[in-house]
C-alpha positions, -999 to 999 in steps of 0.1 A, spaced: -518 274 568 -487 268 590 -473 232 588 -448 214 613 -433 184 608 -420 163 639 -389 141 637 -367 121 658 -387 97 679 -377 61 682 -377 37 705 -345 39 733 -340 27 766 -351 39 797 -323 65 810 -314 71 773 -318 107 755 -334 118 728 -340 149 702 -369 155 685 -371 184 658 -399 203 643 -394 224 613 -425 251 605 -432 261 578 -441 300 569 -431 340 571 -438 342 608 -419 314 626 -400 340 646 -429 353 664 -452 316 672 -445 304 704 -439 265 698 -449 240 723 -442 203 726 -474 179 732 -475 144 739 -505 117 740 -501 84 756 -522 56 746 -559 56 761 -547 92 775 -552 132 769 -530 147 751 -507 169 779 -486 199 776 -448 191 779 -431 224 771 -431 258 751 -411 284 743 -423 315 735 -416 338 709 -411 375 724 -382 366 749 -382 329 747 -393 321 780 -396 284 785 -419 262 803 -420 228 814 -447 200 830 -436 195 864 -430 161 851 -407 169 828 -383 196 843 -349 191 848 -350 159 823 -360 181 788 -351 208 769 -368 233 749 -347 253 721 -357 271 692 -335 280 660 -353 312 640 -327 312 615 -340 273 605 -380 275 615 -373 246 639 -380 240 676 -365 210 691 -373 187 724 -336 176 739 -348 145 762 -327 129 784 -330 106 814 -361 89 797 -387 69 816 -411 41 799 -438 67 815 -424 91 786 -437 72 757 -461 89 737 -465 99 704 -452 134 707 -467 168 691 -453 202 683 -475 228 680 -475 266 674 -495 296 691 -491 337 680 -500 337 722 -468 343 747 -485 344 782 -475 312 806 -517 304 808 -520 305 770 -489 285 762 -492 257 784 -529 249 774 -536 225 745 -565 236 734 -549 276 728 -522 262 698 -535 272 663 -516 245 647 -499 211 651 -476 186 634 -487 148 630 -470 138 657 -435 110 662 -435 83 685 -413 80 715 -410 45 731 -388 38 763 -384 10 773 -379 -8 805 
């Protein structure tokens, strides 16, 4: 079984940054496309961002794009979320989760990832 273990949330202002880290565990890091998850309070859980693993294509929620970051590090089985210009509509707990899939359909679907970490909380506040 592949584990991930988030890190990094906390609480920060809004307009702040923030980097969350995920470290995998496993032989086949190098060839799991990792996306980042988040699930508010009384909400679905919604697809942020992935990478995949063949060319590392990235892709963002609409929501999301320009403000965060998507980066992966083979060499240390970690995928990492750069956040900056944070809104209070950001908080969440956040999610990383790995898929052997590389197509933009598969990857930005929740219910396609194989495995998932337990999750860190962001809070921005106002």
């Amino acid at each position: 079984q592949v584990q991930l273990v988030e890190s990094g949330g906390g609480l920060v202002q809004a307009g702040g940054s923030l980097r969350l880290s995920c470290a995998a565990s496993g032989r086949t890091f190098s060839r799991f496309s990792m996306g980042w998850f988040r699930q508010a309070p009384g909400k679905e859980r919604e697809f942020v961002t992935a990478i995949t693993w063949n060319i590392g294509s990235t892709f963002y929620a609409d929501s999301v794009k320009g403000r965060f970051t998507i980066s992966r590090d083979n060499t240390k089985n970690t995928v990492y979320l750069q956040m900056n210009s944070l809104k209070p509509e950001d908080t969440a707990v956040y999610y990383c989760a790995a898929t052997p899939a590389f197509r933009r359909s598969v990857v930005s679907s929740t219910n396609e990832y194989d495995y998932w970490g337990q999750g860190t909380q962001v809070t921005v506040s106002s």
